[in-house]
Wavefront OBJ file of the C-alpha trace (Angstrom):
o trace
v -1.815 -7.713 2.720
v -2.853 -11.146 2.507
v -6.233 -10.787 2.355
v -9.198 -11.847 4.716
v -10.407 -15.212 5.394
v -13.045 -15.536 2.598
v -9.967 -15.065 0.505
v -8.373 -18.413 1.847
v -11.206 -20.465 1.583
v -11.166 -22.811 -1.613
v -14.432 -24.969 -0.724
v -16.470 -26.526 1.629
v -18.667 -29.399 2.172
v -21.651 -28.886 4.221
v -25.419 -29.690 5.325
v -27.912 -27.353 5.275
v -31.203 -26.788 7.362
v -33.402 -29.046 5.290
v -30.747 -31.836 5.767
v -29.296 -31.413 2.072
v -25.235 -31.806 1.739
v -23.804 -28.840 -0.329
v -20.330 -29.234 -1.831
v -18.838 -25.537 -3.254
v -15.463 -25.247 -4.590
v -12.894 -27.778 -5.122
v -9.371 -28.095 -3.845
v -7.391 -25.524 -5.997
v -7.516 -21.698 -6.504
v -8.262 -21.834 -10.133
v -12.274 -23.193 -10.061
v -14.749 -21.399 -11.102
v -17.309 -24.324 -11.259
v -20.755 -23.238 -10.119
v -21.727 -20.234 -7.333
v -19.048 -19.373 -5.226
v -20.768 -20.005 -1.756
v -17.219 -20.104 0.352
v -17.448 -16.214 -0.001
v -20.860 -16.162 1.461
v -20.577 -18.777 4.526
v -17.158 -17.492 5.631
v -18.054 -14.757 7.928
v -22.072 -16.051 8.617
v -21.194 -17.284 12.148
v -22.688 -20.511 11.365
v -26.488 -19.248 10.474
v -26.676 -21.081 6.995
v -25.304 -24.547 7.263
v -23.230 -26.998 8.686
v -19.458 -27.039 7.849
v -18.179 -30.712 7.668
v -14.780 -30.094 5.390
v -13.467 -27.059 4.563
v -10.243 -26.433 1.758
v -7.878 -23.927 2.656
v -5.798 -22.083 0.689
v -2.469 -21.473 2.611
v 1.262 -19.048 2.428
v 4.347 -20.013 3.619
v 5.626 -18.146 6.859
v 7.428 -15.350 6.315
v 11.290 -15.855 7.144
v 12.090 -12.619 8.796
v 9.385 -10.001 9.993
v 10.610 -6.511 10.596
v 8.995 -3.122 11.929
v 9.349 0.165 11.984
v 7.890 1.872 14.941
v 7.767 5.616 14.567
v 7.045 7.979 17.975
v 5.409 10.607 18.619
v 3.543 11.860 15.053
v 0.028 13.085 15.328
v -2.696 11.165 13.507
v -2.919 13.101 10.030
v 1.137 13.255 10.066
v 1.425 9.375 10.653
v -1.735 8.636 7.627
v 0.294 10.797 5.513
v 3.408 8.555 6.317
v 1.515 5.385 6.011
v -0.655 6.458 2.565
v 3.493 6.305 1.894
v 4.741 3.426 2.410
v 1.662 1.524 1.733
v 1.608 2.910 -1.957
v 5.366 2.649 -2.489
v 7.459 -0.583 -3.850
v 8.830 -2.041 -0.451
v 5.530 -3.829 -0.106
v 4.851 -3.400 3.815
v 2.580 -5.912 4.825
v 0.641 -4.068 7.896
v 0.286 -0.689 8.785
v -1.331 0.405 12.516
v -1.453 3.952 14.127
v -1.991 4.167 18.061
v -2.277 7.728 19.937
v -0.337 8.706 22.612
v -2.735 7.365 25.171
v -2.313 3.900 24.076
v 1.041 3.860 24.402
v 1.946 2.606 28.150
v 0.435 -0.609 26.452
v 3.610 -1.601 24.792
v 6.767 -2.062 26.774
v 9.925 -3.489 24.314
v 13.596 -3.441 25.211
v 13.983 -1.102 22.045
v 10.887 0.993 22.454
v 12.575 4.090 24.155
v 10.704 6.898 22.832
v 7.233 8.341 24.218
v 4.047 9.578 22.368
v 1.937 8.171 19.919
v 2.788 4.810 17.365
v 2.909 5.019 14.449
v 4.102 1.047 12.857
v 4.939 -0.014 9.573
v 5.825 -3.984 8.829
v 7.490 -5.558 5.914
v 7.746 -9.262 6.101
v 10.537 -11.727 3.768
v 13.863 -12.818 3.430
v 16.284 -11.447 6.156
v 18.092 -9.777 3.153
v 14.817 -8.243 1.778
v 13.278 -6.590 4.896
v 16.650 -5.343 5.839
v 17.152 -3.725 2.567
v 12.976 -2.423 2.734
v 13.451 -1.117 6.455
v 16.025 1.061 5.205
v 14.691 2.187 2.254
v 11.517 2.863 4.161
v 13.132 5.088 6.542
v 15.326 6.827 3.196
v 12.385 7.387 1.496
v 10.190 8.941 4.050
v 12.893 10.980 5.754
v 12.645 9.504 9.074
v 16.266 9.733 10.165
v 16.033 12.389 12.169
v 12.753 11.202 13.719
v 12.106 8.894 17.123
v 12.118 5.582 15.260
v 12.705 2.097 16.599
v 13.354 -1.402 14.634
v 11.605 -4.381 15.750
v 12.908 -7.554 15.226
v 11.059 -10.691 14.549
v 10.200 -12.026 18.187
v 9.294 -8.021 19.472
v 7.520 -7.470 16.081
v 5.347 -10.763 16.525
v 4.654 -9.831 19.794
v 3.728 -6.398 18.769
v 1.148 -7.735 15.707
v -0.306 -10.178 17.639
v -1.216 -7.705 20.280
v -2.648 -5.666 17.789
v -4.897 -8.338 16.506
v -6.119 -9.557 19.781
v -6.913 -6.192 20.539
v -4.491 -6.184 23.470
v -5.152 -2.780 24.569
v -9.396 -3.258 25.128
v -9.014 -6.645 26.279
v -8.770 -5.401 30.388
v -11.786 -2.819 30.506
v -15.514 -3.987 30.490
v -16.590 -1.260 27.988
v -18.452 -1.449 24.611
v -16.587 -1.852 21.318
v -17.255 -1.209 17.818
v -15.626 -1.803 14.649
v -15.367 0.721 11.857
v -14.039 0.094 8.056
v -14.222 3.869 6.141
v -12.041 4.401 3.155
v -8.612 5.737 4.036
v -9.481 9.149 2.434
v -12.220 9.643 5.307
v -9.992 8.462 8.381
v -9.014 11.596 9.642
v -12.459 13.535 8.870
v -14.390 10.670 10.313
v -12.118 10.654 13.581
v -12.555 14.727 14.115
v -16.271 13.927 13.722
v -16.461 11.475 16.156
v -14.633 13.477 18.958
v -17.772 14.382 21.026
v -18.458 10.996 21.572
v -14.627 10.809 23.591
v -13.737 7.017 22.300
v -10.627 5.416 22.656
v -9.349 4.657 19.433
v -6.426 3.068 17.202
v -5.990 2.597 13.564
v -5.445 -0.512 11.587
v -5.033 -1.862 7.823
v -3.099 1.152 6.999
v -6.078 3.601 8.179
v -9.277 1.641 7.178
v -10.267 -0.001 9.699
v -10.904 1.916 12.651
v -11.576 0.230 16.364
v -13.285 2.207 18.719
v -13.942 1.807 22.972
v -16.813 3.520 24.081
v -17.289 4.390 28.122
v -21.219 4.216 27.966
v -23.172 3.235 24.598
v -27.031 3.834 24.158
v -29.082 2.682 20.824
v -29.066 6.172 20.201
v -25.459 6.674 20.315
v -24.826 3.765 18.514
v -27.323 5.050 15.735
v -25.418 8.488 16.166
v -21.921 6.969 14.995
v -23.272 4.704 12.493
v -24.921 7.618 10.642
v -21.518 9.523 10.834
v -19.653 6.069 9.137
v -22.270 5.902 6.720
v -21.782 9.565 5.533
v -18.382 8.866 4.376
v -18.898 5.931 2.724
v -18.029 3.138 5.788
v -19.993 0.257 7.834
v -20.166 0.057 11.492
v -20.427 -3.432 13.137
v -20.975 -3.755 16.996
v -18.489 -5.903 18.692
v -19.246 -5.338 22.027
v -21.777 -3.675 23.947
v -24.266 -4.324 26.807
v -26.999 -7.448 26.565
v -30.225 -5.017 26.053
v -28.649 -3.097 23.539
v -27.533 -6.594 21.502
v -30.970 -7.638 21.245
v -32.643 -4.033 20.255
v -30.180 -2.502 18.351
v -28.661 -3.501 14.432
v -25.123 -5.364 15.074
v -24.311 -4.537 11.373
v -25.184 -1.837 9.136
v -26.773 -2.786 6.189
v -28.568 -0.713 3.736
v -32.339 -2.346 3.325
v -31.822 -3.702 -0.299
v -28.840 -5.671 1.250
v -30.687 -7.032 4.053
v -33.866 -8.593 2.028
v -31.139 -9.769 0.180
v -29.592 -11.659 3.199
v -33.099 -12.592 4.750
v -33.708 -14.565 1.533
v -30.418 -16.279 1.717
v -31.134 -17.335 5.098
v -34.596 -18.419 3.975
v -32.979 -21.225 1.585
v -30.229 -22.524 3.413
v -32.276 -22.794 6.255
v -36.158 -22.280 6.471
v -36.395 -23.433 9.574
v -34.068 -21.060 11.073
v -32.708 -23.409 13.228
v -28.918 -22.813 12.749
v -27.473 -20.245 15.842
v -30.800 -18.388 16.998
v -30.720 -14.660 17.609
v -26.840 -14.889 16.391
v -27.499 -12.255 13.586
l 1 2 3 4 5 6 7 8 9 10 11 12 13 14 15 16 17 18 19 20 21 22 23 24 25 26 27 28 29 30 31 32 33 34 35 36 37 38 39 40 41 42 43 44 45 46 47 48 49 50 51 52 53 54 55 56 57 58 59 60 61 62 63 64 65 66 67 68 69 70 71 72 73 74 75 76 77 78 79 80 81 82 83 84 85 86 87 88 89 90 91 92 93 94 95 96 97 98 99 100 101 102 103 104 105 106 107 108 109 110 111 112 113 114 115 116 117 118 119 120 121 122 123 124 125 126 127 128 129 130 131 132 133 134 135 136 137 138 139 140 141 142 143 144 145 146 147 148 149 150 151 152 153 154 155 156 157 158 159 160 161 162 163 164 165 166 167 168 169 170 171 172 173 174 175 176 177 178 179 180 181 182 183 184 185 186 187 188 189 190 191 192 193 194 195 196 197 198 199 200 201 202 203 204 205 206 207 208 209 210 211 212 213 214 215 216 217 218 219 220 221 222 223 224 225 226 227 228 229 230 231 232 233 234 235 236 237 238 239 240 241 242 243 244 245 246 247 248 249 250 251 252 253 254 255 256 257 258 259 260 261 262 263 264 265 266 267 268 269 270 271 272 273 274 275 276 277 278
């Protein structure tokens, strides 16, 4: 809900590969004063300059952070139930979808019920989310489904482990990352059956993280073409040191990429800045 890093940034100060200081930005979120380069560093792993100051724009925590953890609904029932809540007016702030076989990863004192996960957050006053839980669960008819409440402490724990990727982080397998639009979750998922990946579901449906048992350049050329019939970009997170070096780590349509080869070419000519990191 809030938005990506690149959204955060405000401006930078920075050096170059020829040596040259470059100042973008300023220290408020109305400027519009010359290119807006904190867009293009943020998320360039360091392979076009230098950061020496960087401006952030920043939220206040929320008070209270609530979820709703719904059991056992298969994938297309809990996208319909997210598409939901994401589009209605209690203004969730993170939706996530795990399968069934996922699920012995998260142990809570409330989490009673078995199968699949399907979690919906909403983030405020105590007051508010109270109010939103319950109008969530109204509006959806989920009172006679297998739901559970997180409070604030289990439903930190919960988010956190969802953004560290808790349930990869003890296997030595290959992982990519996936970002379709929500229309082409399910259709994409089917598709990518006969490749047998461990999967889960975040941002509501977009973003799509997949474990892989064995990956080839083949394979990963394979999936990528199957993301980049429904619209979507693969990146590879993960995966095995010969494939790193032989395969594209991004998928990028050619335009895009001279594009990208040119921006590299002026902030740094020299190419000095993180070798063989893109």
């Amino acid at each position: 809900k809030s938005g990506s890093a690149r959204d955060h940034i405000l401006g930078f100060k920075g050096y170059n590969g020829k040596g040259e200081k470059i100042k973008s930005g300023g220290t408020v979120v109305k400027n519009v004063t010359g290119y807006d380069l904190s867009k293009l560093v943020t998320g360039s792993f360091g392979t076009l300059l230098v950061l020496s100051e960087i401006t952030l724009k920043v939220l206040p925590m929320p008070v209270d952070t609530k979820t709703i953890i719904i059991s056992g609904f298969s994938l297309e029932q809990s996208m319909g139930v997210i598409g939901s809540a994401l589009s209605s007016s209690n203004d969730p702030s993170g939706a996530v979808f795990y399968p069934n076989d996922l699920r012995h990863n998260f142990v809570f004192n409330d989490l009673t019920h078995p199968g699949s996960i399907t979690a919906i957050r909403v983030e405020g006053t105590k007051t508010s989310t109270e109010e939103r839980i319950n109008n969530l669960i109204s509006n959806l008819a989920l009172i006679d489904k297998n739901i559970t409440v997180l409070d604030s402490i289990q439903s930190e724990i919960f988010w956190e482990d969802t953004r560290s990727l808790k349930v990869f982080s003890k296997k030595q397998k290959n992982i990519l990352r996936a970002v379709v639009p929500v229309s082409e979750t399910i259709n994409l998922i089917n598709r990518l059956k006969t490749f047998h990946p461990t999967f889960f579901l975040d941002w509501g449906g977009s973003l799509i993280w997949l474990e892989l048992d064995y990956l080839s350049n083949q394979k990963i050329d394979q999936i990528r073409r199957r993301i980049t019939e429904v619209g979507g970009y693969l990146t590879v997170i993960k995966s095995p040191e010969n494939i790193k070096s032989s395969s594209e780590i991004f998928t990028i349509d050619p335009i895009k990429f001279k594009i990208s080869q040119n921006i590299k070419k002026s902030f740094d000519p020299k190419r000095i800045f993180n070798p063989g990191k893109m």
